[in-house]
Backbone bond lengths (Angstrom), bond angles and torsions (degrees), N, CA, C in turn:
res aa  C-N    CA-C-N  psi(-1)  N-CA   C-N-CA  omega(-1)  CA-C   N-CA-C  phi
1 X - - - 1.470 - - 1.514 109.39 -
2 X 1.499 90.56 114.83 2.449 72.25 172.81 1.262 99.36 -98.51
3 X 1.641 94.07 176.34 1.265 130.57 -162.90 1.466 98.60 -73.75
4 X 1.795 107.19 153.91 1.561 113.39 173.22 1.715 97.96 -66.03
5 X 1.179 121.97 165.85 1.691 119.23 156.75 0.898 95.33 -96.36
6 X 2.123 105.80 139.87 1.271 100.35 149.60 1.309 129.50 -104.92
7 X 1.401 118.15 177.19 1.695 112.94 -173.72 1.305 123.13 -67.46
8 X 1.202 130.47 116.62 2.007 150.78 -173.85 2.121 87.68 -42.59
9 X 1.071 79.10 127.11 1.721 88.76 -176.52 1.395 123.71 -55.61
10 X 2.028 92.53 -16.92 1.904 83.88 -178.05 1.742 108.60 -91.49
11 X 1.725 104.17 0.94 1.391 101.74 166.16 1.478 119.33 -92.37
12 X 1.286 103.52 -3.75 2.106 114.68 177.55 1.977 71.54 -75.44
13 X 0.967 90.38 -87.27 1.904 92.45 -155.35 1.173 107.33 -39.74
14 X 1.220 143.54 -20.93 1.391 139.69 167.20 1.327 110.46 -58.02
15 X 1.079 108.65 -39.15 2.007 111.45 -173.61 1.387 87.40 -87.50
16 X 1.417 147.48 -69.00 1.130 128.43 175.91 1.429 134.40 -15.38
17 X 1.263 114.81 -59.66 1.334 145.89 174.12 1.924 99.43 -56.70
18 X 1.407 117.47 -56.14 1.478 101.80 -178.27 1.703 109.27 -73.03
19 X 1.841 134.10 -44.05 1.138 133.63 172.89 1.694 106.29 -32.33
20 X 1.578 115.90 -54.11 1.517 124.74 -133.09 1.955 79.03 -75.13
21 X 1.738 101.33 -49.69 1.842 92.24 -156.70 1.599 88.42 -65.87
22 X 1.459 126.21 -66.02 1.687 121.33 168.61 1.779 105.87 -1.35
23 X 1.243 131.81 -75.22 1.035 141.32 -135.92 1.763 96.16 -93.64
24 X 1.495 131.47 -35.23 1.438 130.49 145.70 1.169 125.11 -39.07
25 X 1.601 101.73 -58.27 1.815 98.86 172.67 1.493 122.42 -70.17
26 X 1.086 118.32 -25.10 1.557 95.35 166.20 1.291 107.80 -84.36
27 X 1.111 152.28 -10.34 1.046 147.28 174.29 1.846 117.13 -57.42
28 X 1.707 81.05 -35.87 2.038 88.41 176.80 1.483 110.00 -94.53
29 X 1.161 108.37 -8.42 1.633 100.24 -172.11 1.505 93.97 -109.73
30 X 1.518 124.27 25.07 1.301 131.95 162.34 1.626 121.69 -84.49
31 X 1.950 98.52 -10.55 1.509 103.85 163.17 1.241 120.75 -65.18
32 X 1.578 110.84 -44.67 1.881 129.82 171.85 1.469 102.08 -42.61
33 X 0.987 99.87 -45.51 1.937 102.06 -165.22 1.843 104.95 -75.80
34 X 1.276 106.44 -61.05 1.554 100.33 167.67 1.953 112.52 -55.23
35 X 0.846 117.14 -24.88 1.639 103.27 -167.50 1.620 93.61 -68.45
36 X 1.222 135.40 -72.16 1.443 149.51 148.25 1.670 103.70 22.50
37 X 1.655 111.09 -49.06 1.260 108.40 148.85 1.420 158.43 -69.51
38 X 1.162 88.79 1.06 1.564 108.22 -147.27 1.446 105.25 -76.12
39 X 1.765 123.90 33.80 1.069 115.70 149.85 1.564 115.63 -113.83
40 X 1.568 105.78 47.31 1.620 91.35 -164.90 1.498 84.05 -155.23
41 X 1.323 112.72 153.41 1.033 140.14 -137.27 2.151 99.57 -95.07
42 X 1.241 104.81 103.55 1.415 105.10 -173.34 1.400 151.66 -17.93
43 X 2.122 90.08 -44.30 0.869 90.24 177.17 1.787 130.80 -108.26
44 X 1.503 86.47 11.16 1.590 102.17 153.41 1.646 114.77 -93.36
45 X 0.890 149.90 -12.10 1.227 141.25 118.79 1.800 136.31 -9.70
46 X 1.359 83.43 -64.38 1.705 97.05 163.82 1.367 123.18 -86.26
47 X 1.389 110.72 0.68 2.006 118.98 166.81 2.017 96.86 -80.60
48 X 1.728 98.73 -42.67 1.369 95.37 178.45 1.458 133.48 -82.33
49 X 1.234 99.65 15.13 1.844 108.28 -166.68 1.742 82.30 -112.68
50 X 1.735 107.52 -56.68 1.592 83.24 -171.36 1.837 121.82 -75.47
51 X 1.172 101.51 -11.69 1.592 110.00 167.02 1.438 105.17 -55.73
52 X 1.138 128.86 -53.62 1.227 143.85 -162.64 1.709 112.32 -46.46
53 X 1.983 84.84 -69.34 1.884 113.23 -158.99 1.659 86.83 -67.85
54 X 1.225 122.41 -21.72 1.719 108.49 -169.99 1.952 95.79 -73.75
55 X 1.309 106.99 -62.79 1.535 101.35 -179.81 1.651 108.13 -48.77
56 X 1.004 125.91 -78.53 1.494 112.07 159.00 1.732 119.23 -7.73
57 X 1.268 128.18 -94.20 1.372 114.59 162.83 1.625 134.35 -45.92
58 X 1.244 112.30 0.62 1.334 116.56 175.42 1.894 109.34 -83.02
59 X 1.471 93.89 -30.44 1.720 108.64 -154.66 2.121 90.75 -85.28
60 X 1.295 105.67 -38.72 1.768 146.33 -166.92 1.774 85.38 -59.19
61 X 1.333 123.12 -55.40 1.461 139.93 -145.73 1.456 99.34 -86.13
62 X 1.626 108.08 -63.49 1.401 128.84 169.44 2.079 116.06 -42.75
63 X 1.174 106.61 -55.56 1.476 112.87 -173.37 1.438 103.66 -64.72
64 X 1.325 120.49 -37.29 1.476 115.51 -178.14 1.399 101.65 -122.85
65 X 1.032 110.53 55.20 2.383 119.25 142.91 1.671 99.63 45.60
66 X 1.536 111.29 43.32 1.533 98.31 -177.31 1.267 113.63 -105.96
67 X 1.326 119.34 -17.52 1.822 125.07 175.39 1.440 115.64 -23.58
68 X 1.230 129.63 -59.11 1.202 144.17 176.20 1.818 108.89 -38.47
69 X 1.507 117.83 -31.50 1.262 119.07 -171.18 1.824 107.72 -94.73
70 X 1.347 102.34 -9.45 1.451 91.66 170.33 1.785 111.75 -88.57
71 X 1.085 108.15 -17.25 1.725 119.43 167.87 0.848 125.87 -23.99
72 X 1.874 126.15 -25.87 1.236 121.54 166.86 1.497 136.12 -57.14
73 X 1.258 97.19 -17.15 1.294 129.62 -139.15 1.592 103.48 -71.84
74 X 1.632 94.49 -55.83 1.382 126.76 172.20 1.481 106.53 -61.52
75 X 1.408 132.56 -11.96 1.559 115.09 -174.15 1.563 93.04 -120.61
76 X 1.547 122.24 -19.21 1.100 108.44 -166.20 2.206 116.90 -118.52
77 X 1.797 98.64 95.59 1.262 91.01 -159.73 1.818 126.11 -57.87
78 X 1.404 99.19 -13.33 1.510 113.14 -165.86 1.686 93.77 -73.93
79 X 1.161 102.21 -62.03 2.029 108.23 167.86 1.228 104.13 -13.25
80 X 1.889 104.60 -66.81 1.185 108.80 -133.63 1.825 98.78 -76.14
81 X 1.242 104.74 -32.28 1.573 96.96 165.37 1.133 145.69 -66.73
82 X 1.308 99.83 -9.99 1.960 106.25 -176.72 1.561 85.30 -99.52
83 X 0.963 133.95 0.83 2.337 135.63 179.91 1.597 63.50 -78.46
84 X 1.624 108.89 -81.19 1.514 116.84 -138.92 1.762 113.78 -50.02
85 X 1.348 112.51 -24.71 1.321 131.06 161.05 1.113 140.12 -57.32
86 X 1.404 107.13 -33.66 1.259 128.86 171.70 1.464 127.56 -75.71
87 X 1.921 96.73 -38.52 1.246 104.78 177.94 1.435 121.62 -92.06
88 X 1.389 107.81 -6.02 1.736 117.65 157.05 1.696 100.31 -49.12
89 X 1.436 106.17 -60.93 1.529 106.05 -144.86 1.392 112.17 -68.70
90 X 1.748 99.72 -25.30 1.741 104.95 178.17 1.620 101.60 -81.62
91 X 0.941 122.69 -9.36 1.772 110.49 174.10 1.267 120.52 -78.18
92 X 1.861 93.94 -33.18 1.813 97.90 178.36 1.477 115.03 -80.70
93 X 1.743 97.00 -15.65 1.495 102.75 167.63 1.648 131.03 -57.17
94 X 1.557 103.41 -69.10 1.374 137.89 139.28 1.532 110.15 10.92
95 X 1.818 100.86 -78.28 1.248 116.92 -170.58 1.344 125.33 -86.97
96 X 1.582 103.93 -13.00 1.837 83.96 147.65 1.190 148.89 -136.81
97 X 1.879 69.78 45.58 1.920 98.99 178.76 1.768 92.14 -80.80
98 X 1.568 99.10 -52.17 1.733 112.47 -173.77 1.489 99.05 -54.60
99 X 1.014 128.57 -33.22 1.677 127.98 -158.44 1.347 91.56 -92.92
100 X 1.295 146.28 -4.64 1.335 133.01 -171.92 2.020 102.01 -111.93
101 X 1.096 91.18 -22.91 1.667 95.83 -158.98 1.506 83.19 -88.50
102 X 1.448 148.33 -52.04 0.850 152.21 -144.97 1.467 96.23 -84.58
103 X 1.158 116.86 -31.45 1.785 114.69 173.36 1.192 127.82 -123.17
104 X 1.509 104.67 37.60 1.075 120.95 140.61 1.839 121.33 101.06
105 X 1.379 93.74 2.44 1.726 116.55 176.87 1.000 129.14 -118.79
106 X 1.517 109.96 67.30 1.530 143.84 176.76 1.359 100.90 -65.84
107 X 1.248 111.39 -45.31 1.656 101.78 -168.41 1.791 115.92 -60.37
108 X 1.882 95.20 -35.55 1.294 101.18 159.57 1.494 132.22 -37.99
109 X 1.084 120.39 -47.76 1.305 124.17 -156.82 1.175 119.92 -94.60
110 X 2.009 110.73 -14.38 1.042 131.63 152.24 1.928 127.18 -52.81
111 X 1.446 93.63 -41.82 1.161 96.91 173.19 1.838 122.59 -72.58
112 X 1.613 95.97 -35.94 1.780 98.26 -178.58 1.488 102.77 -61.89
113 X 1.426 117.03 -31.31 1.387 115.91 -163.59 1.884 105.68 -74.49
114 X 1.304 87.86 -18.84 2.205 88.67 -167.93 1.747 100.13 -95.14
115 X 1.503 104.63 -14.85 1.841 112.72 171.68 1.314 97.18 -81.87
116 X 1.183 140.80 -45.53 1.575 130.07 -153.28 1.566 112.77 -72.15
117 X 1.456 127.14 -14.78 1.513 122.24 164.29 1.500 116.29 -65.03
118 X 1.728 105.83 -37.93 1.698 103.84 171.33 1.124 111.47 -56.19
119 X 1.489 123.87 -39.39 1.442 116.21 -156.78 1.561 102.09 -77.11
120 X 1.351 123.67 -43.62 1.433 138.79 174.54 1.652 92.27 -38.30
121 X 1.337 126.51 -51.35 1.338 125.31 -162.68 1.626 103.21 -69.85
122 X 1.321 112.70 -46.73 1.340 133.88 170.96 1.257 111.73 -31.72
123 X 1.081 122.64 -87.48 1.842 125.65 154.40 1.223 136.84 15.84
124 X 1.568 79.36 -83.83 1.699 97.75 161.46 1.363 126.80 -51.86
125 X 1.283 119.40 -53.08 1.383 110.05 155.47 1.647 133.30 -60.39
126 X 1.197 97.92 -24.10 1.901 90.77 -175.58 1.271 96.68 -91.17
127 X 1.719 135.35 -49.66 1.383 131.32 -169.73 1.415 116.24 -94.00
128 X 1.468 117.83 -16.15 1.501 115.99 -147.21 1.918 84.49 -116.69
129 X 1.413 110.27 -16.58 1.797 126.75 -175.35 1.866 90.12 37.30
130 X 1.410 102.77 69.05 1.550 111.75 152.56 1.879 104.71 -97.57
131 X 0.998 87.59 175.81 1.968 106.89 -159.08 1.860 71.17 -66.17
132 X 1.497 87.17 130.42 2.137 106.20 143.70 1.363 109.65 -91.89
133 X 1.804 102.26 110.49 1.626 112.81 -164.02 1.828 80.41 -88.17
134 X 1.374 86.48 175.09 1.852 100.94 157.52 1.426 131.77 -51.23
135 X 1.546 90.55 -47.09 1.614 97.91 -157.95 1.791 93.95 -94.38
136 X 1.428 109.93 13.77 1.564 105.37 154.73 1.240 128.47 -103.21
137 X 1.291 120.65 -1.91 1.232 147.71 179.88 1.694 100.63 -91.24
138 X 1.280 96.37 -61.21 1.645 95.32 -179.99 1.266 112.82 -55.86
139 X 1.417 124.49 -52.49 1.534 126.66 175.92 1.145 100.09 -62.44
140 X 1.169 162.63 -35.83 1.383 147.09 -163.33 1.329 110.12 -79.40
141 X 1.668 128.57 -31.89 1.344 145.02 153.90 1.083 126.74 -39.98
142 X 1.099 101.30 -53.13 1.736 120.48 172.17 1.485 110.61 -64.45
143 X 1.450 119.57 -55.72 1.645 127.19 170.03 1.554 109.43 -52.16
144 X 1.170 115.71 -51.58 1.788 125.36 173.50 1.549 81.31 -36.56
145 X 1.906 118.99 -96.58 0.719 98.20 -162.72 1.768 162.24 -74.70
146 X 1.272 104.51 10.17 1.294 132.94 136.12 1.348 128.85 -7.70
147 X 1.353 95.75 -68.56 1.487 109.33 179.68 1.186 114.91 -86.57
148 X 0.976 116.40 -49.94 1.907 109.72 175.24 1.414 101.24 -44.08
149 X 1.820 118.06 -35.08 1.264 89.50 -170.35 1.186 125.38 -106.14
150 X 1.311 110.52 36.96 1.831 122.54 -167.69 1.400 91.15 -134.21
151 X 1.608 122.93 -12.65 1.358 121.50 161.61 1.259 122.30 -73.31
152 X 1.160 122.13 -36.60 1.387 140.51 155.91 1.730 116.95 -49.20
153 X 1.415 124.24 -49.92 1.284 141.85 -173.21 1.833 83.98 -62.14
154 X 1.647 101.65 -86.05 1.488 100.51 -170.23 1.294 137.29 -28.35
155 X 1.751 95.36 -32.54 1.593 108.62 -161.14 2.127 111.85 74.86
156 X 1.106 94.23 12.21 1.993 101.16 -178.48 1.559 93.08 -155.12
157 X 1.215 99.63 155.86 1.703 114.24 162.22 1.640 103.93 -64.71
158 X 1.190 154.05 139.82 0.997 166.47 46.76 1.543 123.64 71.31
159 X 1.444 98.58 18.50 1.713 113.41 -151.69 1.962 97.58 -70.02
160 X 1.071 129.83 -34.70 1.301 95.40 153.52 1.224 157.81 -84.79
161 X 1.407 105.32 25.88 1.590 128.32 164.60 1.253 101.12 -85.33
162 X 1.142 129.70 -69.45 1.809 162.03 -173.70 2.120 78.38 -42.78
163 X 1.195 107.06 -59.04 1.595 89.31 -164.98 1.843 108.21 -82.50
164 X 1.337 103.41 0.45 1.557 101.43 -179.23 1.560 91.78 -83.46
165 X 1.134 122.27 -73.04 1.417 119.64 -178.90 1.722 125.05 -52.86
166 X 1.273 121.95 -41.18 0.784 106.38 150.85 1.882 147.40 -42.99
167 X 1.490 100.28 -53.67 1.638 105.70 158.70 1.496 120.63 -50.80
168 X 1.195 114.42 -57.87 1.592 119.14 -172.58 1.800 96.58 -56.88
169 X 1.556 120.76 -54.48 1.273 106.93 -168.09 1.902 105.85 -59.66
170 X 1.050 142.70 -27.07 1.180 150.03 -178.18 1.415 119.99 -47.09
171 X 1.901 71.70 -61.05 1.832 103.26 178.20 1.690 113.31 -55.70
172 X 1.258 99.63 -34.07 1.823 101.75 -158.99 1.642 85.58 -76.34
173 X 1.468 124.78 -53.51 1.587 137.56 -143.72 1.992 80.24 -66.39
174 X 0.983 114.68 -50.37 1.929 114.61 -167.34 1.297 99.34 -51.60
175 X 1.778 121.25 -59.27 1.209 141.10 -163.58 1.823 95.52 -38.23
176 X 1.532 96.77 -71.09 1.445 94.27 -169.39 1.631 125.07 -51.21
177 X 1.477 131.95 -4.86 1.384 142.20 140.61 1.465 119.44 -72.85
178 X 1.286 129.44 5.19 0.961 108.82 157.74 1.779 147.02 -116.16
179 X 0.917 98.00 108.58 2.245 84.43 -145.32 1.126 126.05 -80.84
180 X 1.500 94.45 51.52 1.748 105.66 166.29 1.792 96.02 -101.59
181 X 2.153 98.01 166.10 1.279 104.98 -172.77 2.000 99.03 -69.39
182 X 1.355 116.93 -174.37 1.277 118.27 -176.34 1.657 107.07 -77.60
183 X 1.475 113.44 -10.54 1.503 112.83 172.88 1.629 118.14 -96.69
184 X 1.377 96.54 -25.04 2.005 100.41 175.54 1.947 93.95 -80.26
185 X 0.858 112.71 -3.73 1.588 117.80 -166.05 1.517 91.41 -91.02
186 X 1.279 124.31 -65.85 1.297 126.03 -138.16 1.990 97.17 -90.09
187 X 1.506 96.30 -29.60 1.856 105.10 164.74 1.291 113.28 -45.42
188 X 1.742 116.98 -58.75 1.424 129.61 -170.85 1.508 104.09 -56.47
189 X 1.701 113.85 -64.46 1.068 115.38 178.53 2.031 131.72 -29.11
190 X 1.605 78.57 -49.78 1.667 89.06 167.94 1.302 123.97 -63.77
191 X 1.240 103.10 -47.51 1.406 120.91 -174.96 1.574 114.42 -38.81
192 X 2.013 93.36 -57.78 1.480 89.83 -170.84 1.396 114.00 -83.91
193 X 1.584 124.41 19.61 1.266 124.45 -175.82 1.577 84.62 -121.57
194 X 1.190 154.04 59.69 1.006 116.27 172.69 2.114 97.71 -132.35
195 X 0.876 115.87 -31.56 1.473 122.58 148.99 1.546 113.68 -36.58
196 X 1.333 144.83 -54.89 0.797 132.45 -164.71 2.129 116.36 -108.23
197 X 1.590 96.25 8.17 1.257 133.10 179.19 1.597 94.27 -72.63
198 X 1.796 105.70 -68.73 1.475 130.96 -177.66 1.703 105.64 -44.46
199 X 1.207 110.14 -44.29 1.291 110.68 -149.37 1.769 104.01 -81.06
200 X 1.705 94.96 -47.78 1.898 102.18 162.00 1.272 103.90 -53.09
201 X 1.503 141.68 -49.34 1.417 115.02 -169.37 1.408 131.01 -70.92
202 X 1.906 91.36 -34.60 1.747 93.37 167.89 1.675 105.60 -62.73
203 X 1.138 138.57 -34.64 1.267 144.10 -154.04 1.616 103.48 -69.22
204 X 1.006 117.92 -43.77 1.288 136.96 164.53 1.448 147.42 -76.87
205 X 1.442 110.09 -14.92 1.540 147.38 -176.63 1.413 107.66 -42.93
206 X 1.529 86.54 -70.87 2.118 101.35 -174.33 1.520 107.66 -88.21
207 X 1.526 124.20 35.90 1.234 108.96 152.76 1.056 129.58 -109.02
208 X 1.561 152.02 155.58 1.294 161.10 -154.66 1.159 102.00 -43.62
209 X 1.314 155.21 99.55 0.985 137.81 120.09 1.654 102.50 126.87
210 X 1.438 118.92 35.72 0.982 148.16 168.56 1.362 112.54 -85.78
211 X 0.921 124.59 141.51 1.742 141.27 163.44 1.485 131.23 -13.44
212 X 1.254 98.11 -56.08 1.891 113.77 171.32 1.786 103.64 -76.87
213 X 1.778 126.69 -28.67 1.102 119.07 174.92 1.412 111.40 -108.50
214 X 1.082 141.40 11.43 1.347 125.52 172.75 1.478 119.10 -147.18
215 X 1.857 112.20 4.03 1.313 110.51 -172.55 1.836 108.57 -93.11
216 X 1.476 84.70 131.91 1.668 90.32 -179.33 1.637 106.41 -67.62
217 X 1.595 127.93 -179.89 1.211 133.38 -133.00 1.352 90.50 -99.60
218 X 1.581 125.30 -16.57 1.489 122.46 -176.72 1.728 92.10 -94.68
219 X 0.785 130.58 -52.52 1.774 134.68 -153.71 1.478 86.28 -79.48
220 X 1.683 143.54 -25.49 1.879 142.32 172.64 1.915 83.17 -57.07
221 X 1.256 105.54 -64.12 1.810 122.50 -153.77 1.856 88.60 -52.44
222 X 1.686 121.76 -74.57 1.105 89.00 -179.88 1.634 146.11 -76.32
223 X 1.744 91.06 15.51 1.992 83.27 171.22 1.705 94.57 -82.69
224 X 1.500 129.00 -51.57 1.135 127.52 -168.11 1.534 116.79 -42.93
225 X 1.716 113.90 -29.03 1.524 102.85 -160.12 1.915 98.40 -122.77
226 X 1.721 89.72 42.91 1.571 95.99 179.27 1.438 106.02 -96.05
227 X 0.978 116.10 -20.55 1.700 124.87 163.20 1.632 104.09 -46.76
228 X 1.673 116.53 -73.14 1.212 126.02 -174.97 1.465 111.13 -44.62
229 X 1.630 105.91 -49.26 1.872 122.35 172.53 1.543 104.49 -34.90
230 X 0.915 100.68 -61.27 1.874 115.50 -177.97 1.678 120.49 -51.76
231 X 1.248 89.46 -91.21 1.511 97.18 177.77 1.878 117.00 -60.78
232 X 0.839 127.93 -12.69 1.213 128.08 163.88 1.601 138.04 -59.79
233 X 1.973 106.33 -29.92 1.589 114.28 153.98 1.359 98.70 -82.63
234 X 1.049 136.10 -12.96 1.667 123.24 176.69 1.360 115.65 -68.63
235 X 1.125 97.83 -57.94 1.699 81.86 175.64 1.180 117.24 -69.25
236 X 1.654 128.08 -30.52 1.671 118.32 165.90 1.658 107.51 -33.79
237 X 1.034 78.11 -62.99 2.119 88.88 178.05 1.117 115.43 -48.49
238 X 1.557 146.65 -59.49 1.191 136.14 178.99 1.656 106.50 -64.19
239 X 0.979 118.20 -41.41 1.622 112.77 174.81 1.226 118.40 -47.59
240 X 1.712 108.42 -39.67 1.494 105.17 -177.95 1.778 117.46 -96.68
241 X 1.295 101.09 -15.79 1.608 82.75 179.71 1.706 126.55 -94.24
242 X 1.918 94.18 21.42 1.349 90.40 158.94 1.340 109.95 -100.30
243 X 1.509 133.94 2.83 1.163 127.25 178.47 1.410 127.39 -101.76
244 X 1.768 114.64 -4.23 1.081 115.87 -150.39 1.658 103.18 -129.04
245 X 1.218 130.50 149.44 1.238 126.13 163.54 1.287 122.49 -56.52
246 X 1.768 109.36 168.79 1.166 105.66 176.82 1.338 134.88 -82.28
247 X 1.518 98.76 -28.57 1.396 119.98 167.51 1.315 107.57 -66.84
248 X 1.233 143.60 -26.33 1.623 122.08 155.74 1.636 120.92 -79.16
249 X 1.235 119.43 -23.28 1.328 118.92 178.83 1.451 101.86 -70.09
250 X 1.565 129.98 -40.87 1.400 112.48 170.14 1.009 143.38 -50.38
251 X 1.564 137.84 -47.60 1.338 153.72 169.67 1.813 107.63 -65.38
252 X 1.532 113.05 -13.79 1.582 107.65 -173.69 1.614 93.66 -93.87
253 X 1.437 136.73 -5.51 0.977 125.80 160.13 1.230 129.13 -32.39
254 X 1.314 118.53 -63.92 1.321 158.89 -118.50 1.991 83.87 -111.97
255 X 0.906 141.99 1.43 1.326 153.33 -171.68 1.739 101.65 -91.55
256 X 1.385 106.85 -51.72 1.870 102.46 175.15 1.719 111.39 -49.29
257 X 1.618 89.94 -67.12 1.837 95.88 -168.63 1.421 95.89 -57.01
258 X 1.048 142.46 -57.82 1.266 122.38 -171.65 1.517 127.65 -60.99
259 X 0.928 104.84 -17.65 1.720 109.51 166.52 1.464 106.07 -89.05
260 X 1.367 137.89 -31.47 1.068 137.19 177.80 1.671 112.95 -59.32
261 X 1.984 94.19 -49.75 1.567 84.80 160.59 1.413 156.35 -43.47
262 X 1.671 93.63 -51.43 1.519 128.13 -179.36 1.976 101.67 -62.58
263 X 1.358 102.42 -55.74 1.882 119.78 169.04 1.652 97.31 -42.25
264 X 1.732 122.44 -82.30 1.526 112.36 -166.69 1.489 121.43 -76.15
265 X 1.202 114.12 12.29 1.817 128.26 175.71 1.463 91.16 -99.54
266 X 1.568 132.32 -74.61 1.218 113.15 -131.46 1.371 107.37 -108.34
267 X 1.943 101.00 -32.90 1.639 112.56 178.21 1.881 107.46 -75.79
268 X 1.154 111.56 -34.71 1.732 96.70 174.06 1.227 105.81 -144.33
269 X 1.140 112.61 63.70 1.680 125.74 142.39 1.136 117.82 35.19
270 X 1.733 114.20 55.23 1.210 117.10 160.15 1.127 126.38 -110.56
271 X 1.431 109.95 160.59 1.961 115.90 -144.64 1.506 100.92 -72.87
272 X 1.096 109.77 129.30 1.544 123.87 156.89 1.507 126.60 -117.75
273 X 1.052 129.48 61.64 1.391 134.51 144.05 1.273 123.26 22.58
274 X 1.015 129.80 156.61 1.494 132.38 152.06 1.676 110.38 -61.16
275 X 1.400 117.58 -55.61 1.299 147.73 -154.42 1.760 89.30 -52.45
276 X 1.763 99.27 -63.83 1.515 113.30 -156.62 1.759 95.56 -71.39
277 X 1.185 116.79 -50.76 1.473 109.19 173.26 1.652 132.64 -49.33
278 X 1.479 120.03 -16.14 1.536 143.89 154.56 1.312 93.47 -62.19
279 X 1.739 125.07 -49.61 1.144 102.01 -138.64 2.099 106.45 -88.71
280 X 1.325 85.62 -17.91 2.182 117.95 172.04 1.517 77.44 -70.33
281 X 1.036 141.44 -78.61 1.299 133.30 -141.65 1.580 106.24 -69.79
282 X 1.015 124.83 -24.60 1.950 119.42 171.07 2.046 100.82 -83.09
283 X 1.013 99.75 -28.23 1.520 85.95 174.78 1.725 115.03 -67.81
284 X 1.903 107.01 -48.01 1.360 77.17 160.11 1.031 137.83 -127.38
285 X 1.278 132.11 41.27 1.759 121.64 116.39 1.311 120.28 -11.15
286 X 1.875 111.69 -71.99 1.535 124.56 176.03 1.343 103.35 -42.00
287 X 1.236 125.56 -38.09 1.710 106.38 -148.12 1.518 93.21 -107.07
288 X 1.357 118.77 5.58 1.821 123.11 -175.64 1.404 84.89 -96.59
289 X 1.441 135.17 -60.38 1.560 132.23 -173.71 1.745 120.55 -52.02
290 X 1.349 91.14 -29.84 2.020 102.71 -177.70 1.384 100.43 -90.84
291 X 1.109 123.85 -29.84 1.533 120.32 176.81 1.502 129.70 -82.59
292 X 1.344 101.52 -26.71 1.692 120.14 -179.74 1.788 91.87 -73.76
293 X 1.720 115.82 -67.96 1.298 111.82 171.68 1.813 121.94 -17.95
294 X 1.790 89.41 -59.79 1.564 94.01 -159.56 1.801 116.57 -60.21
295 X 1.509 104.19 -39.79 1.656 127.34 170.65 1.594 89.57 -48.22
296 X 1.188 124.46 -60.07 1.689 117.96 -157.83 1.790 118.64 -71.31
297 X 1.402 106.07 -32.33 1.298 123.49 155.05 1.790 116.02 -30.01
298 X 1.237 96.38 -64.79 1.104 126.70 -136.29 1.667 98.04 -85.51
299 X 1.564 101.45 -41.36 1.399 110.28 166.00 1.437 120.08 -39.20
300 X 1.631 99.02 -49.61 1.854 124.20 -160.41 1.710 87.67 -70.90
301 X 1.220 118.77 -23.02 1.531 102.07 -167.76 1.502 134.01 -75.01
């Protein structure tokens, strides 16, 4: 009897490599899909996205015999709080990614999204006490000044960038304590948000101009299949980041905010300044100096 073949590794990373960018781009053209809403009220939106991704992962869990692996969950309370932690931080994430796109400050969210790798770096040094290289120092300079100067542009601090990056860096630092795969992860997550998901949407249902009373039959279709919207680059993503290096998974980050940019600059005509474009342009500098480093590292390894 011979053996099955298996697939030559530079064709595993090849499929990796198409899932991972696949699974970025919808991730940015997930602003298009939220704007579509943008007559409805955010945070019933995000009652219907996490209502959604839980049935979605319920059906996800069921087809492939995985129930049994969230089981820990139930014996282990420390687990169960850094899930419950996690899924705080992606809701506050969530909601003011949805709350920004929906009113109209895409460019915003572009920027929290191109700050949140510093902060990830940040971490590591303040909690994780990895080496403070140069070129994190330098990028962090550059991000400092960034903001002063997009604080200046706005006329306000920038606080929903500051809370986009901030959450995600939180989110990622928890993630890595918790040792489920990124799909038993993102199930739980729902899971334990999804009771109080139900309760905001009924809570919200019978008011003016809410979703169940005023959404036409295309804008019902995309709250219903925002679950699918969601969890659907996730698993691109878990598929690919067992196949792919790290040094390519880093730089494909950087694929959302920049489409987010290109989306609230060119697709809906939001203001970009001279001021605010200095201020995109010191972020990436920062993130060209931390990234060139990280590739060169990585080479030596």
């Amino acid at each position: 009897m011979t053996q099955q073949q298996q697939p030559a590794p530079h064709a595993e990373q090849r499929a990796g490599i198409i899932a991972g960018a696949t699974a970025y781009v919808v991730w940015g053209l997930l602003t298009i899909y939220w704007k579509q809403l943008r007559d409805f009220d955010a945070f019933e939106l995000i009652g219907w996205r996490i209502t959604a991704s839980a049935v979605i992962m319920a059906v996800v869990l069921t087809a492939a015999g995985r129930w049994q692996h969230l089981a820990v969950l139930l014996h282990d309370r420390r687990l169960l709080a850094r899930v419950a932690a996690a899924a705080v931080l992606l809701t506050i994430n969530w909601t003011s990614y949805v709350w920004a796109v929906v009113h109209g400050q895409v460019l915003e969210t572009a920027l929290g999204y191109f700050i949140a790798p510093l902060g990830t770096v940040t971490v590591g040094v303040l909690v994780l006490h990895e080496q403070l290289r140069t070129a994190l120092k330098v990028a962090l300079v550059f991000a400092a000044a960034a903001v002063v100067v997009l604080t200046i542009s706005y006329g306000r601090v920038p606080w929903l960038a500051l809370a986009l990056a901030a959450t995600w860096t939180a989110y990622g630092y928890l993630k890595k304590h918790v040792p489920l795969t990124p799909v038993e992860s993102m199930a739980a997550e729902s899971f334990v948000l999804l009771v109080p998901a139900v309760a905001l949407s009924i809570a919200l249902a019978g008011r003016a101009g809410s979703i169940p009373t005023s959404a036409s039959h295309t804008e019902l279709a995309f709250a219903l299949f925002s679950g699918l919207a969601t969890v659907a680059p996730l698993m691109l993503f878990a598929y690919a980041a067992q196949r792919m290096p790290l040094t390519i998974i880093g730089p494909m980050q950087y694929i959302v905010p920049s489409m987010n940019f290109v989306i609230g600059w060119l697709i809906y005509d939001e203001s970009l300044s001279a001021t605010k474009l200095v201020g995109f342009a010191l972020v990436w500098v920062g993130l060209a100096v931390l990234t060139a480093d990280s590739v060169r590292r990585a080479r030596r390894a």
